[in-house]
Kinemage of the C-alpha trace (Angstrom):
@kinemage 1
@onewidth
@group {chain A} dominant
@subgroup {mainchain}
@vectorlist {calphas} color= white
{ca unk a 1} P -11.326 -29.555 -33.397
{ca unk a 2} L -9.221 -31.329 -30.553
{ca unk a 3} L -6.120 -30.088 -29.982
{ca unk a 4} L -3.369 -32.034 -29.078
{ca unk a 5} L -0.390 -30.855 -27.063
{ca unk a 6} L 2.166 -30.097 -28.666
{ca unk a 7} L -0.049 -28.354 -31.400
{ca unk a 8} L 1.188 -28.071 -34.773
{ca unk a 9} L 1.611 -24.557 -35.806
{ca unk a 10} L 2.984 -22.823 -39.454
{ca unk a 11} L 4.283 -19.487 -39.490
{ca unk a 12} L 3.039 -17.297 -42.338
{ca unk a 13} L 5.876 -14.494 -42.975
{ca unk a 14} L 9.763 -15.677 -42.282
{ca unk a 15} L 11.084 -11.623 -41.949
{ca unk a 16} L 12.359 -10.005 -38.853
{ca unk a 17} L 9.523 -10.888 -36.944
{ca unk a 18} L 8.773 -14.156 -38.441
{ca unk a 19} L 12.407 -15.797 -37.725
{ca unk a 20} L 11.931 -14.767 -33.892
{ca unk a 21} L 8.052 -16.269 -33.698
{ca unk a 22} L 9.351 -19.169 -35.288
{ca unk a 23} L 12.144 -20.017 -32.799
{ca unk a 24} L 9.619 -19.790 -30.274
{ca unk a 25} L 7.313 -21.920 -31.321
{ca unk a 26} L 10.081 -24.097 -32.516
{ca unk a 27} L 11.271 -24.210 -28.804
{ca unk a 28} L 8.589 -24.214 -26.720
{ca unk a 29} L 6.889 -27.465 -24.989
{ca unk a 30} L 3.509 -26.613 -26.241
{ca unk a 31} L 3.983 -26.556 -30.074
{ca unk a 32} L 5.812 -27.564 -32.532
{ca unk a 33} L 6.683 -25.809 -36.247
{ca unk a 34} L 5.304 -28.106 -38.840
{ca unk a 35} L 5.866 -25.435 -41.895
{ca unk a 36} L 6.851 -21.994 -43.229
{ca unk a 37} L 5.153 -20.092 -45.583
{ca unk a 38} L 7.355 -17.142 -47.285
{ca unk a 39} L 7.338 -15.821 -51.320
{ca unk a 40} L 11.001 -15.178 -50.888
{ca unk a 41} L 12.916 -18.358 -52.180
{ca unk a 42} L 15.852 -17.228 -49.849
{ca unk a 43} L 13.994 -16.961 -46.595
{ca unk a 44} L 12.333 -20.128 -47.482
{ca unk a 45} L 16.252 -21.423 -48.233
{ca unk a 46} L 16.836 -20.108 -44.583
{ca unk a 47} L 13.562 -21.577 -42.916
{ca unk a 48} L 14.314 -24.904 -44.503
{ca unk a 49} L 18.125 -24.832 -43.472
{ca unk a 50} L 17.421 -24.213 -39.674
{ca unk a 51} L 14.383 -26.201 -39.426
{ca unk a 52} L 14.473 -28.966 -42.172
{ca unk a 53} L 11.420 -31.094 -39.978
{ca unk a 54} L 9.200 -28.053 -41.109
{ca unk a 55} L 7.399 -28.026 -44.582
{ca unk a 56} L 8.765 -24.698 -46.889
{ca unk a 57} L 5.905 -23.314 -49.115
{ca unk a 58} L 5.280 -20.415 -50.937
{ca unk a 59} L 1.400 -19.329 -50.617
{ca unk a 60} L -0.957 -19.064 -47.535
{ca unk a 61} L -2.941 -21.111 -49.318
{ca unk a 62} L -0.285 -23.993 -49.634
{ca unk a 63} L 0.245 -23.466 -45.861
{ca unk a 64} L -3.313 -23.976 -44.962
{ca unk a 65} L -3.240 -27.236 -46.772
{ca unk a 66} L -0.415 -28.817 -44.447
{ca unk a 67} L -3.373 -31.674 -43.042
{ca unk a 68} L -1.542 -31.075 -39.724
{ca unk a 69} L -2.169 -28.086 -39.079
{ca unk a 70} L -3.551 -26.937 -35.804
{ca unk a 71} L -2.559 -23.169 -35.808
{ca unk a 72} L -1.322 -20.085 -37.936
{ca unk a 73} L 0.442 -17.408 -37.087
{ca unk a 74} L 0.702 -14.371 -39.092
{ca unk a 75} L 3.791 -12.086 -39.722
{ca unk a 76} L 2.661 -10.935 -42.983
{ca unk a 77} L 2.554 -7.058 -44.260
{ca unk a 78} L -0.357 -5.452 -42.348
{ca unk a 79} L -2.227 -5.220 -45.182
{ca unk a 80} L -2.977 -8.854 -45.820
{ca unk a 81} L -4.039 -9.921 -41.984
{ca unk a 82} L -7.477 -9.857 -42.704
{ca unk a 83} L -7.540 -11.759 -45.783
{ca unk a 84} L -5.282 -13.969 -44.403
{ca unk a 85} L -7.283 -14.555 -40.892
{ca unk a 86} L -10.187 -14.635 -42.722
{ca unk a 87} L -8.626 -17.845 -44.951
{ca unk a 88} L -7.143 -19.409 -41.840
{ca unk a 89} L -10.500 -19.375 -40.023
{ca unk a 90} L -12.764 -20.876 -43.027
{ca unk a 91} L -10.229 -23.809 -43.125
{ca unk a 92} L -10.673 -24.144 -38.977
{ca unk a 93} L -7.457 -23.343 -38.265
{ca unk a 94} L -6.816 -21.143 -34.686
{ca unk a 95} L -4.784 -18.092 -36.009
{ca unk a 96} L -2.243 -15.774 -34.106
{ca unk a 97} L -2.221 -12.326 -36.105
{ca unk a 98} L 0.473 -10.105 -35.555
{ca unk a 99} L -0.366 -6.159 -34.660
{ca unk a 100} L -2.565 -4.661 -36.283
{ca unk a 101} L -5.102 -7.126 -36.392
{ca unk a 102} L -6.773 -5.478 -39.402
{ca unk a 103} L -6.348 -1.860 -40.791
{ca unk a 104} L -9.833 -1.175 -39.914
{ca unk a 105} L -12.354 -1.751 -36.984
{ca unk a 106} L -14.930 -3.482 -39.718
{ca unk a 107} L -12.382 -5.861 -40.342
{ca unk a 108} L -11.918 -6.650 -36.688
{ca unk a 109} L -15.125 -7.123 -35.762
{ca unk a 110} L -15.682 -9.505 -39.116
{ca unk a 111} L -12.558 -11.250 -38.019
{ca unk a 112} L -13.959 -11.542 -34.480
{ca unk a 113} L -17.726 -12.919 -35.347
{ca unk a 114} L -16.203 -15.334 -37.806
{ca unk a 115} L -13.423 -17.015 -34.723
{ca unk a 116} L -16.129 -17.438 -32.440
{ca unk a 117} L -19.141 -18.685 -34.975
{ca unk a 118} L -16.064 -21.370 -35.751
{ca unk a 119} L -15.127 -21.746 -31.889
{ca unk a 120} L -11.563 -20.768 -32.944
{ca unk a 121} L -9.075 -18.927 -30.834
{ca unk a 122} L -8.134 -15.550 -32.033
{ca unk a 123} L -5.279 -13.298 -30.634
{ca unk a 124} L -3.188 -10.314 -32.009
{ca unk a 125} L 0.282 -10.365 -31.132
{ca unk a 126} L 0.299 -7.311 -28.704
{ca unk a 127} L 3.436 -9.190 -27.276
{ca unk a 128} L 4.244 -6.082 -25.016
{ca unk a 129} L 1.349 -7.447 -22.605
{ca unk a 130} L 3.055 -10.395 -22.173
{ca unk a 131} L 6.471 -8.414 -20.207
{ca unk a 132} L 7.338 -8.699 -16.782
{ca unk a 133} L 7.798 -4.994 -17.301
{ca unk a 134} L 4.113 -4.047 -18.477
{ca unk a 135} L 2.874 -6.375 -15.824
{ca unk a 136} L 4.528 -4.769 -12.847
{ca unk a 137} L 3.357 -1.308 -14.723
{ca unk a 138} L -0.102 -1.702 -14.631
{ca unk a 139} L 0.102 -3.265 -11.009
{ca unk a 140} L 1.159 0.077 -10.081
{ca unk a 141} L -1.874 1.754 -11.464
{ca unk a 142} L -4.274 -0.601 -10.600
{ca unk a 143} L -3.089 -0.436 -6.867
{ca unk a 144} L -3.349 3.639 -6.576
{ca unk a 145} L 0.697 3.197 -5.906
{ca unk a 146} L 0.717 6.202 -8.250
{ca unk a 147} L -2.216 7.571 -7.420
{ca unk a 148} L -4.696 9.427 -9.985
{ca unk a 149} L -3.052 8.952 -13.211
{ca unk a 150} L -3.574 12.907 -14.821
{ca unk a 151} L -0.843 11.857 -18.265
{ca unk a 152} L 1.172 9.501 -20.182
{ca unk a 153} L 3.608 9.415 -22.841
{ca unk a 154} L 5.133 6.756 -25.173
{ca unk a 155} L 8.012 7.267 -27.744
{ca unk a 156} L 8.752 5.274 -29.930
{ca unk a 157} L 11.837 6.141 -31.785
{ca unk a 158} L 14.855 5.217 -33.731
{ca unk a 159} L 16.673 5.898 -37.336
{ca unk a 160} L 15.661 3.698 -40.012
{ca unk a 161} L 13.465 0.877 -40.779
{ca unk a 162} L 12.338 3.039 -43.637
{ca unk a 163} L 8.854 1.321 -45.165
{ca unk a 164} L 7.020 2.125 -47.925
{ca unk a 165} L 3.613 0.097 -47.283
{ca unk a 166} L 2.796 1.175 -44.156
{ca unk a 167} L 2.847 4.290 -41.839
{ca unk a 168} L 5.199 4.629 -38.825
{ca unk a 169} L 1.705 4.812 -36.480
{ca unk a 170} L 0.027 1.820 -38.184
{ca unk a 171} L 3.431 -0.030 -38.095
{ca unk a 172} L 5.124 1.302 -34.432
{ca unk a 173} L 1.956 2.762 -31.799
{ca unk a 174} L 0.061 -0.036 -31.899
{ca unk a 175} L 2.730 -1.289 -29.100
{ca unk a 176} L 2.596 1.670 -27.372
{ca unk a 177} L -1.299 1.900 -27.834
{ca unk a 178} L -1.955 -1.878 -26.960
{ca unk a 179} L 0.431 -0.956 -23.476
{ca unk a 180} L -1.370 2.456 -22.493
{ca unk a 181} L -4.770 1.251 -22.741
{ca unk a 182} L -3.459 -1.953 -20.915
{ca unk a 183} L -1.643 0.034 -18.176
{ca unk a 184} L -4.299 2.057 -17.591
{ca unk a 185} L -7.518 0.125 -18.027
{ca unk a 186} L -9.144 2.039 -20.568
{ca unk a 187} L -9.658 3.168 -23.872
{ca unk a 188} L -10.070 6.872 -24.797
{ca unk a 189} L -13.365 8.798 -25.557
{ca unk a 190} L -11.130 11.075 -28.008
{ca unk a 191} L -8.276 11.218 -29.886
{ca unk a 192} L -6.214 13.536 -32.070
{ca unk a 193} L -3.464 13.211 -34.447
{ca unk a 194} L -0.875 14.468 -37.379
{ca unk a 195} L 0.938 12.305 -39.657
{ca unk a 196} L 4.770 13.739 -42.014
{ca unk a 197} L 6.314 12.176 -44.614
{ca unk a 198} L 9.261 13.862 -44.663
{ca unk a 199} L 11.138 12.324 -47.092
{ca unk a 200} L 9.412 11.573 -49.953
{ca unk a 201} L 8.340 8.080 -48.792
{ca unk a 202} L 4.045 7.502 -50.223
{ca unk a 203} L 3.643 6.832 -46.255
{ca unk a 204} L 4.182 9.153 -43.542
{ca unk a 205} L 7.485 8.484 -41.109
{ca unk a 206} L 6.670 10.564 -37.930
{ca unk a 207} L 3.953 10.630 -36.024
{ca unk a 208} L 2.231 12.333 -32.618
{ca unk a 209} L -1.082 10.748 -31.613
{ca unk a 210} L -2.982 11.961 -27.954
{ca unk a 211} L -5.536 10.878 -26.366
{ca unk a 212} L -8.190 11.724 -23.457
{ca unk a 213} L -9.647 8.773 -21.616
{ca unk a 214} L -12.104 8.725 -19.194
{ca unk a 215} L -12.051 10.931 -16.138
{ca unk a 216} L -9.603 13.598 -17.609
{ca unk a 217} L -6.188 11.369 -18.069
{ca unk a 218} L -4.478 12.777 -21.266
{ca unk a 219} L -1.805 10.451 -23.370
{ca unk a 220} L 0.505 10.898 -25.675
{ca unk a 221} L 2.367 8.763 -28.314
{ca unk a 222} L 5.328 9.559 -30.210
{ca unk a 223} L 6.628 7.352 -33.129
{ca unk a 224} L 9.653 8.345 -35.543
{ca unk a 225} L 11.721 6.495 -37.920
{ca unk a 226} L 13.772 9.334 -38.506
{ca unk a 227} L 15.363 9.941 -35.056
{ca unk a 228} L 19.458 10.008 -34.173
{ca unk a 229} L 18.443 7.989 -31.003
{ca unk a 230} L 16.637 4.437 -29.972
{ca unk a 231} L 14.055 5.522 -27.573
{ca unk a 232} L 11.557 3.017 -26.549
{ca unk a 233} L 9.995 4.526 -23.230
{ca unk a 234} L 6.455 5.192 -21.238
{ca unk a 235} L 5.921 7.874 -19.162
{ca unk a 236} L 3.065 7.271 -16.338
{ca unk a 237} L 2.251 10.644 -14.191
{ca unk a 238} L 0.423 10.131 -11.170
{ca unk a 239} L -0.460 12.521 -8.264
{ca unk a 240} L 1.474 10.737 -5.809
{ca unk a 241} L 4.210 9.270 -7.975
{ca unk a 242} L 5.517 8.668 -11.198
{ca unk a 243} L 6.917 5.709 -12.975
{ca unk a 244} L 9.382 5.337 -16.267
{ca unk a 245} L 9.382 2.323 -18.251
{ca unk a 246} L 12.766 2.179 -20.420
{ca unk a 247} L 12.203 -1.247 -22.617
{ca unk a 248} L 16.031 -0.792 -23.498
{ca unk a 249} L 17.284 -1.063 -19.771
{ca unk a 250} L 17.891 -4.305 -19.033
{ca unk a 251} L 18.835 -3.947 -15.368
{ca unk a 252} L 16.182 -1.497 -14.500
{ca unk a 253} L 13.419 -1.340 -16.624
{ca unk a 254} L 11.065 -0.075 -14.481
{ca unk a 255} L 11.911 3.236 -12.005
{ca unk a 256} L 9.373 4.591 -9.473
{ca unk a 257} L 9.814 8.329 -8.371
{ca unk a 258} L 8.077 9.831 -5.521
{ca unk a 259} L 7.545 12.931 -7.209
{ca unk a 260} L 5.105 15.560 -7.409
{ca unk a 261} L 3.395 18.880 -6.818
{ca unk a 262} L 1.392 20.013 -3.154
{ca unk a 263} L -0.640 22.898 -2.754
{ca unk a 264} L 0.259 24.794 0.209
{ca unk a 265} L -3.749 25.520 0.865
{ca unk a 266} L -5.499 22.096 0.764
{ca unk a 267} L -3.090 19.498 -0.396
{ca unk a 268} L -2.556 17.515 -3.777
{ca unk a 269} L -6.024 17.208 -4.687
{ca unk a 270} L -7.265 20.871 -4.783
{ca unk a 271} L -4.536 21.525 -8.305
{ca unk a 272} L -7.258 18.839 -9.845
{ca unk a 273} L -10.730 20.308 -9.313
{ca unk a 274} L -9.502 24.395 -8.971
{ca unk a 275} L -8.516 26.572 -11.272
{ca unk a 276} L -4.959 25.973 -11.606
{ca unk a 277} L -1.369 26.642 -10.140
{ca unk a 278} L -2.045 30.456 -10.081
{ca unk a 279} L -4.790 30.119 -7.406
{ca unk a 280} L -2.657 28.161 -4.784
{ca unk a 281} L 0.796 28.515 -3.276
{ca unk a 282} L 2.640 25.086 -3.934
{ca unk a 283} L 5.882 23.054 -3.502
{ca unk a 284} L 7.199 20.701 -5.481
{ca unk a 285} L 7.774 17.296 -3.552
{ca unk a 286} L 10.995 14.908 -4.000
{ca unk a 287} L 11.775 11.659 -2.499
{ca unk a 288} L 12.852 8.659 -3.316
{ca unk a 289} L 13.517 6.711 -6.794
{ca unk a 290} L 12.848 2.967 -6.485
{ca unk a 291} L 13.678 0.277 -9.040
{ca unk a 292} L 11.481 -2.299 -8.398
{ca unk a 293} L 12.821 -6.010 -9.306
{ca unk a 294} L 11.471 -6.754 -12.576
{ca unk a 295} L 12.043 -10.701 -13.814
{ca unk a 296} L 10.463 -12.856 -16.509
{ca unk a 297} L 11.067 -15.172 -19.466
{ca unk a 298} L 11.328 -13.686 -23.186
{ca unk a 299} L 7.403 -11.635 -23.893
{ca unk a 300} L 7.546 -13.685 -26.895
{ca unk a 301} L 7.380 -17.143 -25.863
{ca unk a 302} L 4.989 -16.027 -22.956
{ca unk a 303} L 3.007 -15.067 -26.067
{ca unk a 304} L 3.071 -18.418 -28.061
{ca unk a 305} L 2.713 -20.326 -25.068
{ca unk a 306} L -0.884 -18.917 -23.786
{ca unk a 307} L -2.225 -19.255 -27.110
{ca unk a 308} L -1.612 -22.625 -26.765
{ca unk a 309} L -2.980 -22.407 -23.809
{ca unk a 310} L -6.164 -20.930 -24.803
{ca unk a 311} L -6.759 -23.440 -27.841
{ca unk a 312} L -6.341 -26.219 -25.446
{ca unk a 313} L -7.905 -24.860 -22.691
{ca unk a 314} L -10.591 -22.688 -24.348
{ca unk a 315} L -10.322 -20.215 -22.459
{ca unk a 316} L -10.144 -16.120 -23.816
{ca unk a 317} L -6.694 -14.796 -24.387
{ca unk a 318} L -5.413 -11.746 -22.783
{ca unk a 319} L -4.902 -10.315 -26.136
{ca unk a 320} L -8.004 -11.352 -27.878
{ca unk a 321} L -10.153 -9.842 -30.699
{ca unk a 322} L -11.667 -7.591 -29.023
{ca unk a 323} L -8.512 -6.439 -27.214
{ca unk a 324} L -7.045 -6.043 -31.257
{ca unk a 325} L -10.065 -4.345 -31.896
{ca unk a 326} L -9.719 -1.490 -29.274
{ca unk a 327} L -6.432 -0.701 -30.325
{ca unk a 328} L -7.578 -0.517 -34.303
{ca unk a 329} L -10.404 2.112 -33.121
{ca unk a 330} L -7.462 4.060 -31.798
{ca unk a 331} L -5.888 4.277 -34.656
{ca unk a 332} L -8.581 4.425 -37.204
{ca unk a 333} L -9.976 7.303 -35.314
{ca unk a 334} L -6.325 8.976 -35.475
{ca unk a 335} L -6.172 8.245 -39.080
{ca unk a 336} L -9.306 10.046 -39.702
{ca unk a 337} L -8.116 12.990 -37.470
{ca unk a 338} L -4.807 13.195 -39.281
{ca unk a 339} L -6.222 13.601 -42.229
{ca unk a 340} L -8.556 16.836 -41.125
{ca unk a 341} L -5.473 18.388 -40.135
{ca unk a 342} L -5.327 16.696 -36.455
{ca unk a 343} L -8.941 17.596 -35.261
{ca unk a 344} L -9.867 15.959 -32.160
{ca unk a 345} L -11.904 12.731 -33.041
{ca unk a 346} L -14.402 10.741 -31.130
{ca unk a 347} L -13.375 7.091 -30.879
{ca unk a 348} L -15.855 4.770 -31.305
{ca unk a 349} L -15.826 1.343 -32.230
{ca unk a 350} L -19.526 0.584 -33.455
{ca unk a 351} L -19.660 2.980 -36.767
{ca unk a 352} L -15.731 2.784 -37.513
{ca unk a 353} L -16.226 4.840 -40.465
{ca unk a 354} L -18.950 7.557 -38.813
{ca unk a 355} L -16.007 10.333 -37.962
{ca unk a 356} L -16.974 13.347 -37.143
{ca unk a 357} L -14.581 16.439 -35.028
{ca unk a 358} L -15.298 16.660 -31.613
């Protein structure tokens, strides 16, 4: 299908997230709301009050009748992405799916065969990848600034926010997922996890997922919705530096510390292939904290615009299926683990539902 600029693009969902996707593509160059799809009579009151050129309707399947429709994008409960991707797709339409892309890696992968047998552009909305923050984070890996990374760890925290269809690590670490595995440049080989409900919810409200990727690197996510503060942070040890990413600092998002640990005997390396501490005399080393300059435009319409982008242009987006579908094998593997009692898992994404303790 020929796309023309700017594409026509309906917004499934018109909640929290919806309202803010919908300004965006409401206000960007490249695209332009045509229509609204929301159950809710009020939010489709709302929709219709601050955008009255767009169509209000009810169903997905009203939406995907709008004749000019280009593109969906989907801020629907996670449970209904795949059924709604898979709708969007048969009817040719490119489709935006908000995180998760599916609740399962089967669903993924279905999701991913059927966008490219259609020659359709499929993205998740990982819109984390998108920040001037995350960008400058994983330039720091990628040029050893840090050094060896040897852990990481993401919390993910606040009070409230209280759901009842979904789990705080299906709902909240896929962020901190999609940005670890983006950071760092890999998924990992194994992963274990524990899920609470605490109070009396049928889903679970805290949760503490780690990881082990390639070459020894351990991670760590924390997600809460029962917590007295807002904590949205990532913690990246290297063994030359360290960095902090603090999403709620607006002035200094990013800090670099030239911090770390030298043995006495044979220098920063030996601590990773010896024993340990207890074989070595060491110092702990302390210099400088640096905040580098960190600038860019809202994540969000970075987001909308390269999928416009990437229909037009054809090209693969950052945050493609497959990208979705690494993050999904993350957390299907720490599903599985949570539920034999946090027993380390293998990750795999070929036999999604062939779990087995490591």
């Amino acid at each position: 299908m020929a796309s023309p600029i700017p594409l026509s693009v309906g917004v499934a969902g018109f909640g929290f997230w919806g309202t803010k996707l919908a300004r965006n593509i409401a206000e960007a160059s490249a695209t332009r709301l045509v229509a609204v799809c929301d159950p809710s009579v009020d939010r489709r009151e709302a929709a219709a009050a601050q955008y009255p050129g767009a169509r209000t309707v009810a169903s997905i399947e009203e939406l995907l009748r709008v004749e000019e429709l280009d593109a969906v994008v989907l801020a629907t409960p996670e449970a209904t992405h795949h059924a709604n991707a898979v709708a969007a797709l048969r009817r040719g339409k490119h489709v935006l799916v908000e995180k998760p892309l599916a609740l399962s890696v089967a669903h993924c992968a279905e999701l991913e065969d059927l966008a490219a047998t259609r020659g359709l552009t499929l993205m998740v909305g990982h819109t984390f990848l998108y920040s001037a923050p995350v960008r400058l984070l994983r330039g720091l890996v990628a040029s050893g600034e840090l050094g060896s990374v040897l852990y990481c760890y993401a919390q993910r925290l606040n009070l409230g926010a209280i759901r009842s269809d979904v789990s705080a690590m299906w709902d909240l670490a896929p962020h901190d997922l999609s940005i670890l595995l983006h950071v760092l440049d890999l998924a990992p080989t194994m992963v274990s996890a524990q899920q609470f409900s605490l109070i009396g919810e049928p889903v679970e409200d805290v949760a503490m997922v780690t990881m082990v990727f390639p070459g020894g690197a351990v991670g760590h996510v924390h997600v809460s919705r029962l917590d007295p503060r807002k904590v949205r942070q990532l913690v990246v040890v290297g063994d030359r530096k360290m960095a902090v990413y603090d999403d709620l600092d607006p002035d200094m998002p990013v800090k670099v510390y030239d911090k770390g640990v030298i043995s006495a005997d044979t220098g920063p390396q030996a601590l990773l292939a010896d024993a340990g501490f207890a074989h070595h005399h060491f110092e702990l080393r302390s210099g400088d904290v640096v905040a580098p300059k960190v600038s860019g435009r809202e994540p969000l319409r970075e987001e909308i615009e390269h999928f416009a982008h990437c229909i037009v242009s054809r090209e693969t987006p950052l945050t493609d299926a497959r990208n979705g579908r690494s993050v999904v094998a993350v957390l299907e593997a720490a599903q599985a683990s949570s539920v034999m009692g946090g027993q380390p898992v293998v990750v795999t994404e070929e036999s999604p539902r062939a779990y087995a303790a490591a």
